[in-house]
Backbone as a ProteinNet text record, in pm:
[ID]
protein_1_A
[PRIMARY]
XXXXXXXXXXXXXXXXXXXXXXXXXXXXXXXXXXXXXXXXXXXXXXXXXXXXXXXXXXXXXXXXXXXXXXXXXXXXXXXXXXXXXXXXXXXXXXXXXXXXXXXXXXXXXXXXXXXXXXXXXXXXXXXXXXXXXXXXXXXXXXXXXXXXXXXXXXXXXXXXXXXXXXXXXXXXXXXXXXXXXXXXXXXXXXXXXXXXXXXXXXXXXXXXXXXXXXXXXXXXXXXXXXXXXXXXXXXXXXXXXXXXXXXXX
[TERTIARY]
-4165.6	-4073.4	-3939.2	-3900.9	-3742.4	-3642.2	-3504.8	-3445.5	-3341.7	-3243.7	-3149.8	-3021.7	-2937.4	-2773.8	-2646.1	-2655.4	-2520.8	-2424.9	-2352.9	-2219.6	-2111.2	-2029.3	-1906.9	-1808.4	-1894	-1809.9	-1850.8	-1802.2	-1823.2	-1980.1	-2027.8	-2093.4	-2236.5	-2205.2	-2286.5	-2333.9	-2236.1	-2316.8	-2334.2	-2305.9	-2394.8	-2537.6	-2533.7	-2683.7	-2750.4	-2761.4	-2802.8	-2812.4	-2715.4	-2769.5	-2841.8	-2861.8	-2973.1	-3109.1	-3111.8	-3281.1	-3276.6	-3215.6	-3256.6	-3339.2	-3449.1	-3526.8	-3588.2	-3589	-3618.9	-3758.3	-3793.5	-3957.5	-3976.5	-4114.4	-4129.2	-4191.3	-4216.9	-4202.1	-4101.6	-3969.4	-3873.6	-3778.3	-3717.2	-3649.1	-3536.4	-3408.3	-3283.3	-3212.6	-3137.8	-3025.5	-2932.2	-2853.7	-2651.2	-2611.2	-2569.6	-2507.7	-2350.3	-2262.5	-2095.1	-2059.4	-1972.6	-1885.4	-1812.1	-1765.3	-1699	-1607.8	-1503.8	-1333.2	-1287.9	-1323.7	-1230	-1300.7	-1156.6	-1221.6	-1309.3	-1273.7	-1336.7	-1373.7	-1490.3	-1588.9	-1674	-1606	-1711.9	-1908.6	-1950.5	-2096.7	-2179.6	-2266.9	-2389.3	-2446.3	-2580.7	-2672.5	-2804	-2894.7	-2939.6	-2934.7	-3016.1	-3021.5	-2851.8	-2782.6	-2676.4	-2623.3	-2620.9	-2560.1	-2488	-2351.9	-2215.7	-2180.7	-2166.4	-2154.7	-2215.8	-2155.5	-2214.7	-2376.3	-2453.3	-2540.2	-2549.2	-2452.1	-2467	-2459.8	-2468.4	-2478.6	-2606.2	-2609.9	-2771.5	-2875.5	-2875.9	-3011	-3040.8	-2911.6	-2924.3	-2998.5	-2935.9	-2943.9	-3081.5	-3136.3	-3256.8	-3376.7	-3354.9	-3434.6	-3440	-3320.4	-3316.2	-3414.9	-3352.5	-3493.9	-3619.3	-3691.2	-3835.3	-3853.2	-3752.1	-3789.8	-3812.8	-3693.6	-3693.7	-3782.8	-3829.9	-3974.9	-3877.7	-3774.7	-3684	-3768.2	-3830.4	-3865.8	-3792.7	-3650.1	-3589.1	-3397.4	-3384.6	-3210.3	-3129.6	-3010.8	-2893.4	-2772	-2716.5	-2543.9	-2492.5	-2446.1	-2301.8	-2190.8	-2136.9	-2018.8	-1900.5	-1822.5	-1661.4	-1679.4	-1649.1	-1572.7	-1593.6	-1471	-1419.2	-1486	-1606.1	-1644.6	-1753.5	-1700.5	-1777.9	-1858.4	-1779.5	-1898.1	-2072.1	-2034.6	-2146	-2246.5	-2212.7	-2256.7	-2332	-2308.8	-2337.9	-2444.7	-2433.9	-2506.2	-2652.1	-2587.4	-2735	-2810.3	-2746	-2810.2	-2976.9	-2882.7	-2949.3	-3063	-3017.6	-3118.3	-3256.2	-3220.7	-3323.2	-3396.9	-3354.5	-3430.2	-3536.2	-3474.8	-3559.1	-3676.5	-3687.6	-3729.7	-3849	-3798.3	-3824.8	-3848.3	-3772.6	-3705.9	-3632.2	-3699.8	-3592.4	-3462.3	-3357	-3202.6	-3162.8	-3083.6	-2994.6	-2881.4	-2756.6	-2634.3	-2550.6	-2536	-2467.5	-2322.9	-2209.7	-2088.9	-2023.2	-2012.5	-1851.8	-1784.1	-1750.3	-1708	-1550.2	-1467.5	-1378.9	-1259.1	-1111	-1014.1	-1036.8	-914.7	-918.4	-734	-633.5	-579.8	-539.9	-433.1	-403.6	-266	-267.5	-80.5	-26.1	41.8	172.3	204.6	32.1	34.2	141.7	168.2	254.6	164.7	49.1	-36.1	-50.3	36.8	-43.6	-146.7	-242.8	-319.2	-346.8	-396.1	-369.8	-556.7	-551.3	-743.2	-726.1	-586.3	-621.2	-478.9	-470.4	-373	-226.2	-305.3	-176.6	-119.4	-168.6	-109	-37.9	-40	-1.1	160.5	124.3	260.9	312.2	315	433.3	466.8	385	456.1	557.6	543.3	638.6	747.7	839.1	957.8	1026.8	954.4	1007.2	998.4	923.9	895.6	962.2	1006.4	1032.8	1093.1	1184.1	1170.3	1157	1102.5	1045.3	868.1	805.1	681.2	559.2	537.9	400.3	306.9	213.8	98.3	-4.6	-99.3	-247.2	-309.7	-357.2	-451.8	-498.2	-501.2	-558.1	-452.2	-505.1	-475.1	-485.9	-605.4	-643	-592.4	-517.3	-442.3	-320.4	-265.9	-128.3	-27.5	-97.4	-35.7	-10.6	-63.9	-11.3	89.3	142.2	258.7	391.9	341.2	487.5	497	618.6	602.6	725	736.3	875.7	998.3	1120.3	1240.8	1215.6	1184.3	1136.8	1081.1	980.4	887.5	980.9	978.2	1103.8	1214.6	1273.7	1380.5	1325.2	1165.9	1134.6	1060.3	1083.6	1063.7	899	796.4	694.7	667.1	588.8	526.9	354.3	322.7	189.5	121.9	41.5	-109	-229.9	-282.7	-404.3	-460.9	-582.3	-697.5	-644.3	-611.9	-602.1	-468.1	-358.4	-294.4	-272.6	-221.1	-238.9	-223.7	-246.7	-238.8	-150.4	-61.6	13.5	-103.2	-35.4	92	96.8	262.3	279.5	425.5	482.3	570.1	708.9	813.7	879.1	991.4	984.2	1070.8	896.9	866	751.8	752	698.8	670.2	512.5	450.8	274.1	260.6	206.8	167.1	-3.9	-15.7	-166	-262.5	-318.7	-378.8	-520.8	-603.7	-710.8	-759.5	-765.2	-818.9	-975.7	-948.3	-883.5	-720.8	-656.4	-526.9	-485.9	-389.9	-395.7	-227	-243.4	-166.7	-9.5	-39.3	102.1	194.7	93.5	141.1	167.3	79.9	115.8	281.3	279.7	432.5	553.2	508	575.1	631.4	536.3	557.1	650.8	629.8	691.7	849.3	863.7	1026.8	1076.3	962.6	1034.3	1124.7	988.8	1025.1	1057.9	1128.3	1174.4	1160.1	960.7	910.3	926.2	923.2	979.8	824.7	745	621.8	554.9	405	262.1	219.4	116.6	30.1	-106.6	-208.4	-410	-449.5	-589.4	-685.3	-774.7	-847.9	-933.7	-1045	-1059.9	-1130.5	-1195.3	-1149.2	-1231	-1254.7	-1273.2	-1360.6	-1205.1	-1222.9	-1167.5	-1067.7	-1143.8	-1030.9	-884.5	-877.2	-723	-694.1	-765.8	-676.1	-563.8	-548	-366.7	-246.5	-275.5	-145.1	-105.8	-224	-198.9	-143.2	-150.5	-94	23.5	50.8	214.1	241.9	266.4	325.3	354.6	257.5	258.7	412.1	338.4	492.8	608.3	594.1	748.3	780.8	694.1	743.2	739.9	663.8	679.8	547.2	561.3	497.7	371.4	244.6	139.6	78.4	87.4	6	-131.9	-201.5	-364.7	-437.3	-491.2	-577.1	-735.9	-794.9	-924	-1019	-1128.7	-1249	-1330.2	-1399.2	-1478.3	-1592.9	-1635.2	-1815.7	-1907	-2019.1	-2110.2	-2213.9	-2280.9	-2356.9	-2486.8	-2457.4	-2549.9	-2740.4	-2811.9	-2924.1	-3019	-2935	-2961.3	-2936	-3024.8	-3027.9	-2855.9	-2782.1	-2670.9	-2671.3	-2611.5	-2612.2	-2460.6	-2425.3	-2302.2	-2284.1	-2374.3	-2362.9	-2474.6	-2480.5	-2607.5	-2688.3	-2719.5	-2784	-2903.7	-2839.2	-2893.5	-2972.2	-2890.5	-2935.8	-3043.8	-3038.1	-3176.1	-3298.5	-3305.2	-3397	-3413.7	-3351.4	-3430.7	-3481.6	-3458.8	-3531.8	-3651.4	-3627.4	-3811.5	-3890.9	-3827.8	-3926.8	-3954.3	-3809.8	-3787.6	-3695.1	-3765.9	-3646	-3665.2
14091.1	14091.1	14034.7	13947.8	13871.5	13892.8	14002.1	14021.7	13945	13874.9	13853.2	13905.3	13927.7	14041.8	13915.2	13881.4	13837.8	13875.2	13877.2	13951.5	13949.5	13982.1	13962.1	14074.7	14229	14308.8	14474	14570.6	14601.4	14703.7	14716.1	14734.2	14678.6	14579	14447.3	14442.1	14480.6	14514.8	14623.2	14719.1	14884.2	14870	14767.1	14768.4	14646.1	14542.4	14528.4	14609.2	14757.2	14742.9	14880.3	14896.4	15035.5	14960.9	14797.2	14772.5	14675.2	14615.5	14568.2	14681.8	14652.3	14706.2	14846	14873.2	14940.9	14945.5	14856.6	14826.1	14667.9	14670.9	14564.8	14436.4	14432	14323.9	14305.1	14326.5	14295.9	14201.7	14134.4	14022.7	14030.4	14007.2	14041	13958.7	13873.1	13744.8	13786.2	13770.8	13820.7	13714.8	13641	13510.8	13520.8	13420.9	13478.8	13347.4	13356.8	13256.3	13130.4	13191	13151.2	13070.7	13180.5	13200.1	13266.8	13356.2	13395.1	13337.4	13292.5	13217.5	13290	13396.4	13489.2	13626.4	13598.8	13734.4	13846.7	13930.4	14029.1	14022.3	13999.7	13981.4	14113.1	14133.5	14233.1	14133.4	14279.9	14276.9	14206	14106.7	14028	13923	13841.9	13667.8	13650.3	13576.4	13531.3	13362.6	13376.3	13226.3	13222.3	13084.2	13091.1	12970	13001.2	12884	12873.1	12789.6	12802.8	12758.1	12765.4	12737.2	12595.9	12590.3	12446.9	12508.4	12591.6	12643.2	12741.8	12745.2	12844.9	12762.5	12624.4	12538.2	12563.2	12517.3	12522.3	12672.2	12768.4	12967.3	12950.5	12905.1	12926.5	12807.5	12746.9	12610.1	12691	12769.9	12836.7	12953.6	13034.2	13144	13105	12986.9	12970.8	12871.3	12840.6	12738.8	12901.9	13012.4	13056.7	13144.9	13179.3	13297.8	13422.8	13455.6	13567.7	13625.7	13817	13917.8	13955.2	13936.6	14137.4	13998.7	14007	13933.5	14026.1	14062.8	14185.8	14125.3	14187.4	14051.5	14206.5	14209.6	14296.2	14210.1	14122.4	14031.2	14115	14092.3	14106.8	14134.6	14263	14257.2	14149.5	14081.7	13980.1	13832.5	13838.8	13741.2	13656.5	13653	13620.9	13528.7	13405.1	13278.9	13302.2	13351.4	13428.9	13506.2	13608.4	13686.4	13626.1	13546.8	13424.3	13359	13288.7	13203.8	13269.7	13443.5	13516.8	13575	13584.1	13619.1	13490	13374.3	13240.3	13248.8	13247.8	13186.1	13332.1	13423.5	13553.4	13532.4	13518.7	13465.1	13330.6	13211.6	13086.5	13096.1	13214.3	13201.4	13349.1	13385.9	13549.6	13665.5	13613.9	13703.8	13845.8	13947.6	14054.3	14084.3	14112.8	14130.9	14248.6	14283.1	14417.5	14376.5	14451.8	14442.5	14553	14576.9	14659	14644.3	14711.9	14723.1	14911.5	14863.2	15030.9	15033.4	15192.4	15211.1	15148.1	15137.2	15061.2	15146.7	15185	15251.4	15344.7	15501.6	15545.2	15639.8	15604.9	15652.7	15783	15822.1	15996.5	16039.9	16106.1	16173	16141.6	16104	16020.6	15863.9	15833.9	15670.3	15596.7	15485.7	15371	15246.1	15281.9	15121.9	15030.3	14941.4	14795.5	14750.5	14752.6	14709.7	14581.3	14450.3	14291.5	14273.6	14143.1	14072	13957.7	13889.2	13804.6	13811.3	13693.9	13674.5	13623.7	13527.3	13505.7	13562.4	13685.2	13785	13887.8	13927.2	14011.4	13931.6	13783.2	13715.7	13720.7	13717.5	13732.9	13850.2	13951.9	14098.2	14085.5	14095.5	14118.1	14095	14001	13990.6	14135.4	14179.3	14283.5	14417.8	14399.7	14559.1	14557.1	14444.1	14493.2	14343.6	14321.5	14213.2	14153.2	14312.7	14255.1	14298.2	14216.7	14210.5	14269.5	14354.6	14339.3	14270.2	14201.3	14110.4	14088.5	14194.2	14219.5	14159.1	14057.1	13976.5	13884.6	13895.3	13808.1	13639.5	13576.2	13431.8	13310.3	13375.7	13231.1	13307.9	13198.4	13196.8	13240.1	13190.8	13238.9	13135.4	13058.7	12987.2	13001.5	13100.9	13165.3	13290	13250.6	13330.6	13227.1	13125.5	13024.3	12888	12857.1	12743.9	12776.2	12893.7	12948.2	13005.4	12989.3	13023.9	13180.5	13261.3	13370.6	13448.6	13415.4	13397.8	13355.2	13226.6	13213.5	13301.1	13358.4	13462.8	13564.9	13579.9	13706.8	13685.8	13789.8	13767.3	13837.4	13780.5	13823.5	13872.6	13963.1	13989.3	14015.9	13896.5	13876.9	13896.4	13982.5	14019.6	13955.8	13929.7	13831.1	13840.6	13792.5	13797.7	13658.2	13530.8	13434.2	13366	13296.4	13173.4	13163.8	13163.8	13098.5	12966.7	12868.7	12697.4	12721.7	12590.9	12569.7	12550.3	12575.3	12634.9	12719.9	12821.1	12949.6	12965	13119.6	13146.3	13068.6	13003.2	12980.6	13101	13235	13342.7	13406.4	13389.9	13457.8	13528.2	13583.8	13655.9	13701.6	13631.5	13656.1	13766.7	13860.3	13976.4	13949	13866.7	13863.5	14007.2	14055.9	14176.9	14195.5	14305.5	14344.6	14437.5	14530.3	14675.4	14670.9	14849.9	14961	14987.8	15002	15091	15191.5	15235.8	15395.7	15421	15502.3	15565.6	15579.2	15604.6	15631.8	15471.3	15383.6	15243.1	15229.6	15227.6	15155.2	15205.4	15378.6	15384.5	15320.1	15309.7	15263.3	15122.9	15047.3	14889.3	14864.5	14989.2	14977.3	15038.9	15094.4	15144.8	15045.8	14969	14857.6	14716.3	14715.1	14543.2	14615.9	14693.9	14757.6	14671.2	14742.3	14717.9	14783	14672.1	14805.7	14749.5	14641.5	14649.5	14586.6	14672.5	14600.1	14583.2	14465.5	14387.9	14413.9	14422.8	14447.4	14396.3	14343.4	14422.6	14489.3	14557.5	14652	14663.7	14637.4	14611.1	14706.9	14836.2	14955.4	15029.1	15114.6	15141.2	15190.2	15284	15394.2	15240	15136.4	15085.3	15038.4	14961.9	14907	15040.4	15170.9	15245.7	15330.8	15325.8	15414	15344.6	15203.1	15119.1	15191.3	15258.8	15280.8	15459.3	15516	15652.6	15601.7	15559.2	15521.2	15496.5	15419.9	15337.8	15455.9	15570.1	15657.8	15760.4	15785.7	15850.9	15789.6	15676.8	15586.6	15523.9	15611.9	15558.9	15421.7	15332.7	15232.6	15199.8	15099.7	15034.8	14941	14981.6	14889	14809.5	14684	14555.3	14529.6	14580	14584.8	14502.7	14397.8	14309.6	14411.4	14362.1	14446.3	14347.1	14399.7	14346.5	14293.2	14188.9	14108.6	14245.3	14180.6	14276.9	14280.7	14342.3	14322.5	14241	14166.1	14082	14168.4	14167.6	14257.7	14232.5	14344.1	14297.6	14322.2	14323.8	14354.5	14519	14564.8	14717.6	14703.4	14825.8	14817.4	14930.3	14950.1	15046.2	15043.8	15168.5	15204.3	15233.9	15250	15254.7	15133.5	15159.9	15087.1	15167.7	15301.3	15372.8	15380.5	15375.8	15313.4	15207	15102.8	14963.3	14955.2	15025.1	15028	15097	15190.6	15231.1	15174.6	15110.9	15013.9	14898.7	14819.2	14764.8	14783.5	14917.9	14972.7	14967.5	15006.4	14993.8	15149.1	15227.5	15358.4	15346.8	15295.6	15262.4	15404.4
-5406.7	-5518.3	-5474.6	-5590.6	-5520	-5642.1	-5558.5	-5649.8	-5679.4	-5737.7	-5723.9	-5785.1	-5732.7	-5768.4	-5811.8	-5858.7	-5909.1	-5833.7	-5776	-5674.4	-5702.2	-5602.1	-5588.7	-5599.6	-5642.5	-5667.5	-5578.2	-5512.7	-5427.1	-5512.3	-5570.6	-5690.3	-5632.6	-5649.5	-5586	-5456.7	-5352.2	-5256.8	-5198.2	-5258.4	-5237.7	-5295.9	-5383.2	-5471.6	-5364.9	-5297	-5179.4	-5067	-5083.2	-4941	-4963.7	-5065.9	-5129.8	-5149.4	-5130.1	-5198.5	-5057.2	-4984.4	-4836.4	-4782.8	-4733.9	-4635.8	-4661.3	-4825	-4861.9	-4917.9	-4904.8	-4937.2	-4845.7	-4745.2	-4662.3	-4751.4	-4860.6	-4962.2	-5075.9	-5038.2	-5120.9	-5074.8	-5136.6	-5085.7	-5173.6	-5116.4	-5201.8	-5162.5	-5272.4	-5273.6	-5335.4	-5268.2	-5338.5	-5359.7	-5479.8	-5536.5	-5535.2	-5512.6	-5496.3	-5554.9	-5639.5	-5690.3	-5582	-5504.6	-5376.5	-5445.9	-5477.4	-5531.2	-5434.1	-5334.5	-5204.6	-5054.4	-5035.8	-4887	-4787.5	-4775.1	-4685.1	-4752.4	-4827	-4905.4	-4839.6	-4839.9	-4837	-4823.8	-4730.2	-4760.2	-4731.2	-4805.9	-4908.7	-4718.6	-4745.8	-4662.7	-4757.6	-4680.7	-4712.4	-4731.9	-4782	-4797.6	-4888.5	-4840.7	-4978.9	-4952.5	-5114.4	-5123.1	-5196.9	-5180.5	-5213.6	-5259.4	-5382.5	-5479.1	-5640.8	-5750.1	-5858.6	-5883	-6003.5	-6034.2	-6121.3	-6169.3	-6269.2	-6391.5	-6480.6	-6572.1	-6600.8	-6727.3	-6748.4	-6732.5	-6771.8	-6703.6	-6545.5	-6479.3	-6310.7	-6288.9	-6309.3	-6284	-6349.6	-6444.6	-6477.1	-6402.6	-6351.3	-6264.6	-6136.7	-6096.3	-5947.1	-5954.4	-6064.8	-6077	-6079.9	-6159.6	-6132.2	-5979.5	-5924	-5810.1	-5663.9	-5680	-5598.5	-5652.7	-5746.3	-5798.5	-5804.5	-5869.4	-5857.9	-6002.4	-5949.3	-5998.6	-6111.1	-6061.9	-6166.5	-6127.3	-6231.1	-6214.6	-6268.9	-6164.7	-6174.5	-6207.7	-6292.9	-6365.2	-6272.5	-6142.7	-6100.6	-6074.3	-6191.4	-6148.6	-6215.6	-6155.4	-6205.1	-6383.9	-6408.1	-6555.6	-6660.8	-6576.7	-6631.6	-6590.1	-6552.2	-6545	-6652.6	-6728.6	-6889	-6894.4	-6843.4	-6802.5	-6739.9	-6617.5	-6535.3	-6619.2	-6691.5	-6766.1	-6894.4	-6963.8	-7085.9	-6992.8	-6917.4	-6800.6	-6758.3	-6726.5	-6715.1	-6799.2	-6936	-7080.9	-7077	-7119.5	-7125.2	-7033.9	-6936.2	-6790.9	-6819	-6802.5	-6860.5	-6933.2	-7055.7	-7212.1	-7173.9	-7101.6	-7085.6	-6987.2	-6902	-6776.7	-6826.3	-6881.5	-6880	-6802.2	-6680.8	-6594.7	-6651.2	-6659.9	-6657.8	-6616	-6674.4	-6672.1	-6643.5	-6624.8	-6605.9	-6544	-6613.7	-6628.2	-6553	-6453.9	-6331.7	-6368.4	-6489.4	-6524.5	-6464.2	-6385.8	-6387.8	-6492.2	-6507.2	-6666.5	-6621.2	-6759	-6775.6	-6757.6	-6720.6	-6709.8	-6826.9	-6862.5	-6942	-6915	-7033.3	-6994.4	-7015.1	-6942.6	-6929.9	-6995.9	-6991.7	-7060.2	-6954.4	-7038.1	-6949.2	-6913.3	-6964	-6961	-7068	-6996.5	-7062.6	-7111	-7169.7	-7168.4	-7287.2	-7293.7	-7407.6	-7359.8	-7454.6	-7459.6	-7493.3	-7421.6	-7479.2	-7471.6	-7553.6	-7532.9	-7474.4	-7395.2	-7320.9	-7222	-7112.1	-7026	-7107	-7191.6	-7303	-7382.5	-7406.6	-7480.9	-7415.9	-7270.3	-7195.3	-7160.9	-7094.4	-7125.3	-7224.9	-7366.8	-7507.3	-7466.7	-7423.1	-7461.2	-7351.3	-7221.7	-7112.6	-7129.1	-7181.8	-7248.1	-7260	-7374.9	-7434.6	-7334.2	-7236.2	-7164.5	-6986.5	-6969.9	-6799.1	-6774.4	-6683.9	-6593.8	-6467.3	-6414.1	-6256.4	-6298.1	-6243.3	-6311	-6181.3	-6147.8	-6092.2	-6156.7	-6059.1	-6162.7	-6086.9	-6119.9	-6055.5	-6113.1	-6198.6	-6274.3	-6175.6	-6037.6	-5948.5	-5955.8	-5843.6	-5881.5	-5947.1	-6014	-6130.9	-6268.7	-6343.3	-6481.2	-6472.1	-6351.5	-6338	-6401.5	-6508.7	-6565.7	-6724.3	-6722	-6859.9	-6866.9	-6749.4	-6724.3	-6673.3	-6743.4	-6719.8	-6866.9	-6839.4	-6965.4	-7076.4	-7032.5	-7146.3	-7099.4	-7181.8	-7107.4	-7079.3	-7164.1	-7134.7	-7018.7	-7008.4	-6901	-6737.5	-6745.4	-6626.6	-6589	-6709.6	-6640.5	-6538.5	-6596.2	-6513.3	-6341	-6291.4	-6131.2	-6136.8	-6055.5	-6051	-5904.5	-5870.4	-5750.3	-5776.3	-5723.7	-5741.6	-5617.1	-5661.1	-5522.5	-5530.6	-5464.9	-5489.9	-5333.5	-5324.9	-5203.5	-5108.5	-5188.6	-5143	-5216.4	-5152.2	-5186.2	-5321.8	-5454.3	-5556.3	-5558.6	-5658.4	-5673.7	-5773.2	-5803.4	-5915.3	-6047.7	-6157	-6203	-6165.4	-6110.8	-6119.2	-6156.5	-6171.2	-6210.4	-6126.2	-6184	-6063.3	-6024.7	-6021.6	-5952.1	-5929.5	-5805.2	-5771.2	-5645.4	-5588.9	-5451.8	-5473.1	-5327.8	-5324.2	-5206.9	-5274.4	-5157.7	-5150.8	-5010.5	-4979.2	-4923.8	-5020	-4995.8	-5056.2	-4984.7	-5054.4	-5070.1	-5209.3	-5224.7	-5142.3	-5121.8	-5193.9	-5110.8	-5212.6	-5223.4	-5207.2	-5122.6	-5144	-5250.8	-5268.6	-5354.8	-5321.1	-5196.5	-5109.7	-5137.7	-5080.6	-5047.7	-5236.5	-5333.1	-5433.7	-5492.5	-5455.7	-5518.9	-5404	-5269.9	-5199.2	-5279.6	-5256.5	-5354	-5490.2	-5580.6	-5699.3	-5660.9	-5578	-5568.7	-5468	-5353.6	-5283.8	-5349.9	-5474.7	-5565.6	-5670.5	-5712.5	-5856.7	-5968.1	-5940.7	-6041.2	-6186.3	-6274.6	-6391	-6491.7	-6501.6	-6554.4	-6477.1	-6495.6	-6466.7	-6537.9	-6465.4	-6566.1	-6512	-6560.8	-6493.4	-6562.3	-6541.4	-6635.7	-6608.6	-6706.8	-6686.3	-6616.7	-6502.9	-6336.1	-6322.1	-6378.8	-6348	-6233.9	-6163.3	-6032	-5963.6	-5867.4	-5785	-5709.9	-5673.9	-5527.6	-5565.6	-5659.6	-5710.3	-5865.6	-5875.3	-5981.7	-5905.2	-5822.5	-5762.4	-5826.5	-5815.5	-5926.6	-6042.9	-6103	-6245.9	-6245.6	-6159.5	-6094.9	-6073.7	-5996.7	-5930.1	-6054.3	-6156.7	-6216.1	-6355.4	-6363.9	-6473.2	-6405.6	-6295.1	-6194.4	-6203.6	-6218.5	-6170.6	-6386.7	-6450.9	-6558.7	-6630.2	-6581.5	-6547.8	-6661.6	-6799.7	-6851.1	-6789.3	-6904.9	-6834.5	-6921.2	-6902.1	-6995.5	-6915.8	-7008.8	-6964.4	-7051.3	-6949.4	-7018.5	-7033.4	-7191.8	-7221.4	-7190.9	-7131.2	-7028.5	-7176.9	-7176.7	-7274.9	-7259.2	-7364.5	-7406.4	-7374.1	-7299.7	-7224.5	-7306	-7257.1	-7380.9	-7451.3	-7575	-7607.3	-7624.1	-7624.1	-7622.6	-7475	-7413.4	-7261.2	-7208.8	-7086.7	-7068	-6944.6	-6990.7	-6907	-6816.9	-6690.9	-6598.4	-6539.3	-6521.4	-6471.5	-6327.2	-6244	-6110.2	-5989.8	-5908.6	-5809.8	-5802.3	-5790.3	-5778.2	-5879.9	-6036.8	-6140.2	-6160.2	-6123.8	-6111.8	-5994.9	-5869	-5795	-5852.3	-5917.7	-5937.2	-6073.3	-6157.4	-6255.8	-6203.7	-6050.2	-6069.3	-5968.9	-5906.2	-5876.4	-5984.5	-6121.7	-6237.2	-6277.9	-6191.2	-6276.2	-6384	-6474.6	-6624.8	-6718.8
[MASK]
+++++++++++++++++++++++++++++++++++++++++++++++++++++++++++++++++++++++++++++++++++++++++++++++++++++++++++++++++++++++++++++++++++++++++++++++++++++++++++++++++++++++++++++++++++++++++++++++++++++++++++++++++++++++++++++++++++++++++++++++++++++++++

């Protein structure tokens, strides 16, 4: 049996390394976008790089004979997710959708809620002008282009480097969750931060930001995670997702 995991999220490879070597005829491929230079690699076969679309992802599944296909990508990775709807349906490869539940907030939260990157930029204006900005490094260009926008100073974290466009009052903190709690309020009283920006990423390693920031009072523009594609069986952990695809459904 040949599974393949969609990757890239730590999700992703707890669920490799729960079905590696767990049966002496199973075979497990971790697929990675290869958007960070230096990724995290899942135990087992992996490969790094796109598919071509849902034709390519579906030509690869019948060339490589893949059993059981797992979407554990990023949230926010919508393309990917559309790509493995398609490729499932044409191939008729079985699907399953490996999503961590999504943030939830608490008393005391400060959170707007936005449905895209461009909408989180209009609001900021109005709520802070030193900006934390966890939305990673790609679309950091919808955080520039307006006089608005320019006044404000950003401190952006990201895994790797950003590329232009970016804000021009910026500061890049090269880092990679998990976070601890201590350090995130450390950060917000170092760069007096007065708003953050996320989105809804979900999962224990980068949520201390959103603690500190309830402590320190401090407004949160939260981008909302797209919709899981419907039609397909969804699972909230690896643990889950392994034993659906033993074929304990």
């Amino acid at each position: 049996m040949h599974v393949l995991v969609l990757g890239g999220t730590a999700e992703a490879r707890r669920l490799a390394a729960l079905l590696v070597g767990s049966a002496p005829d199973l075979r497990v491929t971790s697929s990675l976008a290869g958007r960070v230079a230096a990724p995290r690699l899942p135990p087992g076969e992996v490969r790094i790089g796109g598919f071509g679309g849902t034709d390519g992802l579906a030509a690869w599944l019948v060339r490589e004979r893949v059993d059981v296909l797992v979407d554990a990508t990023h949230p926010f990775a919508e393309r990917m997710s559309t790509n493995a709807v398609g490729a499932a349906a044409a191939t008729g490869v079985p699907l399953v959708v490996l999503r961590r539940p999504g943030w939830r907030p608490v008393d005391g939260d400060d959170w707007h809620p936005v449905d895209s990157l461009a909408g989180a930029a209009a609001l900021l204006p109005t709520l802070g002008a030193r900006v934390f900005l966890t939305t990673g490094r790609m679309g950091l260009a919808a955080f520039t282009g307006t006089a608005e926008l320019d006044r404000l100073w950003f401190l952006v974290r990201s895994v790797d480097p950003p590329r232009p466009p970016v804000p021009p009052r910026m500061h890049v903190l090269l880092d990679r969750g998990p976070f601890a709690l201590d350090d995130e309020r450390a950060l917000l009283a170092a760069h007096r931060v007065d708003v953050l920006v996320t989105k809804d990423s979900g999962g224990p390693a980068t949520a201390p930001k959103l603690t500190a920031a309830r402590e320190a009072r401090v407004p949160v523009v939260i981008v909302r995670r797209p919709p899981v594609p419907t039609g397909v069986p969804v699972v909230t952990g690896p643990e889950e997702a392994a034993r659906w695809v033993r074929g304990e459904r």
